[in-house]
C-alpha positions as CSV (number, residue, x, y, z in Angstrom):
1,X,43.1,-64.8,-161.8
2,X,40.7,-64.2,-159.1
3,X,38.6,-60.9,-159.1
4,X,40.8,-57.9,-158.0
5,X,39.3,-55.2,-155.4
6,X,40.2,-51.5,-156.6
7,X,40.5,-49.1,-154.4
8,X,41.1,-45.3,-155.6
9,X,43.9,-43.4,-155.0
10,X,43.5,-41.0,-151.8
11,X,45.3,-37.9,-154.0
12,X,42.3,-38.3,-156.5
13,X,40.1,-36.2,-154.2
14,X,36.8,-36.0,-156.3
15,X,38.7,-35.5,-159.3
16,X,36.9,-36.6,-162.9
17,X,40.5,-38.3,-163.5
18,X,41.2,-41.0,-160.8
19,X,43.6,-43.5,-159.7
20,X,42.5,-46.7,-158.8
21,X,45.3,-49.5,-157.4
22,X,44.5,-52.9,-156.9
23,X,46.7,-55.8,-154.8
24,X,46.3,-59.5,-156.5
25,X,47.4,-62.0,-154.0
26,X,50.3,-63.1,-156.4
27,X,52.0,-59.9,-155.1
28,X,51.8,-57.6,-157.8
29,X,49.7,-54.2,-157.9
30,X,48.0,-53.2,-161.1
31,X,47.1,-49.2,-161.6
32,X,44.2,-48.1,-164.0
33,X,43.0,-44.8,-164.9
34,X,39.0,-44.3,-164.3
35,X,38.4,-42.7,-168.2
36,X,39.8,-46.3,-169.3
37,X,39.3,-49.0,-166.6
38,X,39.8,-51.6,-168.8
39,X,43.5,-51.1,-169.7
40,X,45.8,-51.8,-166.7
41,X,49.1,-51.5,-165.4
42,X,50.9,-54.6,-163.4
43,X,53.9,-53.8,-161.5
44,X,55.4,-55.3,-158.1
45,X,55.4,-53.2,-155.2
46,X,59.5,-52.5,-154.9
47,X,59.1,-51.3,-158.8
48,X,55.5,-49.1,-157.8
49,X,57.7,-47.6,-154.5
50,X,60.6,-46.6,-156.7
51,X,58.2,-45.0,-158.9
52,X,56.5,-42.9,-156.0
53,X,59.5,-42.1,-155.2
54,X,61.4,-40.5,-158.3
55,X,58.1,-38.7,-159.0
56,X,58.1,-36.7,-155.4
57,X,61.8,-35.7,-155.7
58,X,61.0,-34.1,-159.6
């Protein structure tokens, strides 16, 4: 898997806790947290939107 390019998460701000999204060129989008970088989440982008989504209308 070639090297992926993260790329924090605008809501972060200059929070202590970030975001930090990555796009592999297979399609999918992997999420980490910045206290443990080296666990990640892999998703596809319809699954990530759906996500966003059901979060804002809590």
């Amino acid at each position: 898997m070639p090297e992926l390019t993260w790329q924090k998460s605008s809501y972060s701000a200059e929070a202590a806790n970030c975001l930090f999204l990555a796009a592999a060129p297979t399609g999918t989008v992997h999420l980490r947290e910045s206290d443990d970088p080296g666990t990640a989440l892999t998703t596809t982008r319809p699954c990530l939107h759906d996500l966003i989504r059901s979060l804002k209308n809590s």
